[in-house]
C-alpha positions in Angstrom: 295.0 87.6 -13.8 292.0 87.7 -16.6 290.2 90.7 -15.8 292.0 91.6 -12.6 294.1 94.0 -11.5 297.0 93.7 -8.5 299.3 96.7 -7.6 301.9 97.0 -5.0 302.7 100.4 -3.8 306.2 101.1 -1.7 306.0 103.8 0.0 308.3 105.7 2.9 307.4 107.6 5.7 308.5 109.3 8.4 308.4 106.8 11.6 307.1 109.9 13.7 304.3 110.4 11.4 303.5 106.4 11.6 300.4 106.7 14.1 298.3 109.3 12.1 299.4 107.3 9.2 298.5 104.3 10.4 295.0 106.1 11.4 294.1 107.7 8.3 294.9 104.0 6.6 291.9 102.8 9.4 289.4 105.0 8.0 290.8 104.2 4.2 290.5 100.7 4.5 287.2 101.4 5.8 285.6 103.0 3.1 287.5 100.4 0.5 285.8 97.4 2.2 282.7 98.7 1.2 283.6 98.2 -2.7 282.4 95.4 -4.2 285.2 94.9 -6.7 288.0 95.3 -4.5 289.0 91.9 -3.4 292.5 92.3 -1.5 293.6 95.5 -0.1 296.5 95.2 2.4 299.2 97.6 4.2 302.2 96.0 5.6 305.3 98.1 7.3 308.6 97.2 7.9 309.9 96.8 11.6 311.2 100.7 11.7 308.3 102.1 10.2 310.0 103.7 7.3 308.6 101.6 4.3 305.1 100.8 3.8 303.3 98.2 1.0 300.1 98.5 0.4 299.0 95.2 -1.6 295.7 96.1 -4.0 293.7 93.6 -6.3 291.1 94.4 -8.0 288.0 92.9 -10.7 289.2 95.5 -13.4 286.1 97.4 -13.2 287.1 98.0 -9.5 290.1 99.8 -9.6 289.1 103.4 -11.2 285.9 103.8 -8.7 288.4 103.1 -5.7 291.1 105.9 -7.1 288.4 108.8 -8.0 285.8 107.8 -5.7 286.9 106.1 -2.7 290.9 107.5 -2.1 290.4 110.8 -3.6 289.1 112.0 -0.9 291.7 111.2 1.4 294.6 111.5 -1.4 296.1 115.1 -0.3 296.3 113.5 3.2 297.8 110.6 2.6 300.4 112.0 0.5 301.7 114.8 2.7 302.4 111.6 5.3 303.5 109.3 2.5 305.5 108.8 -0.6 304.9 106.6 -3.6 308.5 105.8 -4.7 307.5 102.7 -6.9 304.6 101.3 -8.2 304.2 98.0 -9.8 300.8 96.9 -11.6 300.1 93.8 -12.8 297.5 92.5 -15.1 295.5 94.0 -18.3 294.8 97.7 -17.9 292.9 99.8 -20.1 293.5 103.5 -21.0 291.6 105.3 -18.9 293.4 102.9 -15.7 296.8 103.7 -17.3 295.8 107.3 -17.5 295.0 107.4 -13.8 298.0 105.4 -12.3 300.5 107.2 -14.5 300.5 109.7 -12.4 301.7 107.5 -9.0 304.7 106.9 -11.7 303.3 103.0 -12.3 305.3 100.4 -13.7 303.1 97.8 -15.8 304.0 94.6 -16.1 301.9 92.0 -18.2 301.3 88.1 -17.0 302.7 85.9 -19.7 302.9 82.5 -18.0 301.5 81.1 -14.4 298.4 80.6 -13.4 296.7 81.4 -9.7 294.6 78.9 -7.5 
């Protein structure tokens, strides 16, 4: 996990707001493809459409631009249809990522044995 960044997201939603969800998450993971540093960036749902995972990971120097740059616009949006209930984030973050993420509640969690192929 040297200088990268994964996050898993749980969020719940209304099933009956699932389709315009599921579109504005379209357009989202549109724009994200586009950044150079993100390198995974996943939603799965669960079989009633209540709970959502978005699976992130990121170079480090990817994961601010894609918060203030490439969700922001799209963040009021998204969070009238969805809620962040839990956030895990793994790997070395820096102040100014902790500063941002704090704020989706984030629970940090630091590698201390493993490795990744």
């Amino acid at each position: 996990m040297q200088d990268e960044i994964y996050s898993i997201y749980h969020l719940t939603i209304d099933p009956a707001n699932f389709d315009a969800f599921k579109s504005l998450v379209d357009t989202i993971v549109e724009a994200t493809s586009e950044e150079e540093d993100t390198t995974t960036y996943e939603y799965v749902v669960n079989a009633d459409r209540t709970v959502v995972h978005i699976v992130e990971r990121y170079r480090t120097s990817g994961l601010l631009p894609h918060v203030q740059q490439t969700f922001s616009p799209f963040a009021e949006r998204f969070l009238a249809l969805a809620k962040i209930d839990r956030l895990f984030v793994y790997g070395e973050t820096t102040p100014e990522i902790r500063a941002v993420l704090d704020g989706f509640g984030a629970e940090y969690l630091t590698p201390f044995a493993g490795f990744t192929r």
